[in-house]
N, C-alpha and C positions, 0 to 999 in steps of 0.2 A: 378520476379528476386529473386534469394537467395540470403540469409542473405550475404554470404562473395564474395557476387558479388556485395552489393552496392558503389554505387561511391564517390568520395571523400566528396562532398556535405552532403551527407547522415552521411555517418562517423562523420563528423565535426560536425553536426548536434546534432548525438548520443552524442558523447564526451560531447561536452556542456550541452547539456539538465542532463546528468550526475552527473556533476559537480553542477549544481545549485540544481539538488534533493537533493543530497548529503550537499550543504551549509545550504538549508533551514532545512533539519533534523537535523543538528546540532547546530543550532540558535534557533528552537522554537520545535522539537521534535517530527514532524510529516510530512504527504505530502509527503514522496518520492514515493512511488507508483503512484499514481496521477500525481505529474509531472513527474513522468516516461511514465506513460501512455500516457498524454492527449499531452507531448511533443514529444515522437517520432512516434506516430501513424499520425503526420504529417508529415513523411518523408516514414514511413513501414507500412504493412500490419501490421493491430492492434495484429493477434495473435501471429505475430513477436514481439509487442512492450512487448504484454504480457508476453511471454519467457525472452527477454532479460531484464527484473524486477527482474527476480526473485533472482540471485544471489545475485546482490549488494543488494539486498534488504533484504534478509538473514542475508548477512554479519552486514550491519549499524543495523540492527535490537537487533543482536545478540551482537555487544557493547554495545548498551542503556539497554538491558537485563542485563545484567551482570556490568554496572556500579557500581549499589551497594553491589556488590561481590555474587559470586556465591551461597552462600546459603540462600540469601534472595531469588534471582530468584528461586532456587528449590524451597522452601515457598510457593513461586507463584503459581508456578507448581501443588503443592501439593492443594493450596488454591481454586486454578479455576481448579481443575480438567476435572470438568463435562462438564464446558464450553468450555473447547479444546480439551475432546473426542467426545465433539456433533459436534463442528464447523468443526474437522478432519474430519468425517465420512462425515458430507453434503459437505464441500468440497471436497473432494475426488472424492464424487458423480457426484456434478456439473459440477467439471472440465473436464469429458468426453463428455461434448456436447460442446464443443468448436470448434472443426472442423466440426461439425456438420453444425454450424449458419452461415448464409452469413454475409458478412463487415457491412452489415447495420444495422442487430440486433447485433454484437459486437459493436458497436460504441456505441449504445442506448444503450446496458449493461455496457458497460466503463463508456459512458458520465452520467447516472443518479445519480451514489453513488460520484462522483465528485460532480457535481452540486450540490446535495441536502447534503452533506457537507459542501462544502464551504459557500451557502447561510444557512443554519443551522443557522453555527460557524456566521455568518456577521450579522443576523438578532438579534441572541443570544435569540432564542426561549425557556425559561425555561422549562426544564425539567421534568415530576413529579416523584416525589421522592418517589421511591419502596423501600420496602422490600425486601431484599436479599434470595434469595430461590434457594434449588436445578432445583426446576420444571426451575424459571425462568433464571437460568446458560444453561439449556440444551437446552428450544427455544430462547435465544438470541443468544447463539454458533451456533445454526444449522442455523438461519438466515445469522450469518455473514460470516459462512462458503457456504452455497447457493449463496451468492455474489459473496465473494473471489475468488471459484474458477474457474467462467466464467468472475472476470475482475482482477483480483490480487487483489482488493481493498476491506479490512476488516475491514477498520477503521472506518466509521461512525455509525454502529451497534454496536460496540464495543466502540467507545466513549460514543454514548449515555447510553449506560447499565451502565457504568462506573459511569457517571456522575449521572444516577435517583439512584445508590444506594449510593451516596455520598461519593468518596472515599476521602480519603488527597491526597491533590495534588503531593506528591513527590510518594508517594504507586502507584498513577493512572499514572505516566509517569513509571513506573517502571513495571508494571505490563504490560502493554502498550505493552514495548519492547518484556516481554515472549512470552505475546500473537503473534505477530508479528512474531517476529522471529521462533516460533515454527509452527505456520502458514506460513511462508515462505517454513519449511522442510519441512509439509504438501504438498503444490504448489509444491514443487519439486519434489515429489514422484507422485503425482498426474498428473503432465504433462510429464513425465518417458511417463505413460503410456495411457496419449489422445494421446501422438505422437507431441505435440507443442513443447515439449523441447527434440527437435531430437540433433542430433551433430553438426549442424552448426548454430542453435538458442544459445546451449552453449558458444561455440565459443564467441559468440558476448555478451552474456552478460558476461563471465567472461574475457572480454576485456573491460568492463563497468565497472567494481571492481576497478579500479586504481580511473578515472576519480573520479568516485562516493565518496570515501573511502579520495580523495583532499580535495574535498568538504565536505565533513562530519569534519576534519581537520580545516580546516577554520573556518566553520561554528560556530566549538564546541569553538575555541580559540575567536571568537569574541564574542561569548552570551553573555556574562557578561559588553561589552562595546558599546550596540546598542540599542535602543529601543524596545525592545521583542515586546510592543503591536501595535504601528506602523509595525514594521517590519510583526507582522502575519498579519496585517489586508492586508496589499499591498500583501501577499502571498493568502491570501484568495481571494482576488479584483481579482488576475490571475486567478485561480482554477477555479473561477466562469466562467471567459470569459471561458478558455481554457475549461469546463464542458458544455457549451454552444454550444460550438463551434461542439464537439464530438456529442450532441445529433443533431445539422444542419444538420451535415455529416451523421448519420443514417437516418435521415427523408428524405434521398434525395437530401436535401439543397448545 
């Protein structure tokens, strides 16, 4: 079935899942890829759900970048260099075996960096604490770029580097965003050209930018009057299922 041939179920389906990536990014500042992922690859073929991430995911990425005004993000930019022309380059790379893999190894590349995030972040496995190095900006970028671009998903490579070289927490949600969001242009140029983000996978994710973009809305206005650590753990408690769920579906299950 193509994209703008799904039925209204499907549709409704996308909307929502939308709207809650979008609330949860704006409440605790991460996860929408993942619940982009792990939720609509239950109603579309996963390199459809893949596709239709990428937009909104750009987009929310590219206000949390830029919250702190624009030339802290350049900062950034300029800061992690090394680590988003490695992870650009292997993502780029990765990203053209994607039509390659059957549904089953897409699943199992979806569902692992979910799972092994979510369970991470639940267990709260400490970290050990490196030393910041060019050497190790260039292989923790090309790792998370090797992920990103056969599941969209960069962020558990990228949290943990964050985390062993110890940054402050408002620098490491801020840097977060760059990374991401310049990583999303990456994914977009990069699936140009595997062919996943043809004209009607567009289509439908920047038909996902409204819903998505509600919910980041919401999300942001409520932060401040919710239980941030309750609230991630029951976001993580999903992640996990739904990261479960993705690797069953690749094993056959």
């Amino acid at each position: 079935m193509m994209p703008l041939e799904f039925d209204l179920f499907t549709w409704t389906v996308a909307f929502c899942v939308a709207m809650v990536a979008g609330l949860v990014k704006g409440i605790v500042g991460f996860a929408l890829p993942m619940i982009f992922i792990s939720g609509l690859s239950i109603v579309m073929p996963p390199e459809t759900a893949l596709g239709a991430l990428i937009i909104p995911a750009f987009i929310a990425n590219g206000l949390q970048a830029l919250r702190h005004g624009f030339a802290l993000a350049l900062a950034t930019v300029k800061q992690f260099r090394m680590f988003l022309i490695s992870g650009g380059v292997c993502l780029m790379a990765s990203a053209q075996f994607v039509l390659m893999l059957s549904p089953e190894m897409l699943f199992l590349l979806l569902g692992f960096p979910v799972t092994f995030f979510a369970f991470w972040q639940l267990i709260k496995i400490d970290v050990f604490q490196v030393e910041r190095s060019r050497e190790k900006d260039i292989l923790m970028g090309g790792i998370a770029g090797l992920i990103g671009g056969v599941s969209g998903i960069w962020g558990p490579p990228t949290v943990m580097y964050l985390t062993a070289i110890a940054l402050p927490k408002v620098d490491k949600i801020r840097i977060q965003g760059v990374i991401y969001g310049l990583g999303a242009v990456a994914l977009i140029v990069a699936h140009l050209g595997s062919g996943v983000l043809h004209s009607q996978v567009l289509i439908v994710s920047a038909l996902l930018v409204a819903p998505t973009l509600l919910g980041f809305w919401v999300g942001d206005k409520f932060q401040g009057r919710i239980n941030q650590a309750t609230f991630r753990r029951l976001t993580l408690c999903i992640l996990l299922v739904a990261g479960l769920n993705l690797l069953r579906r690749g094993m056959g299950g």
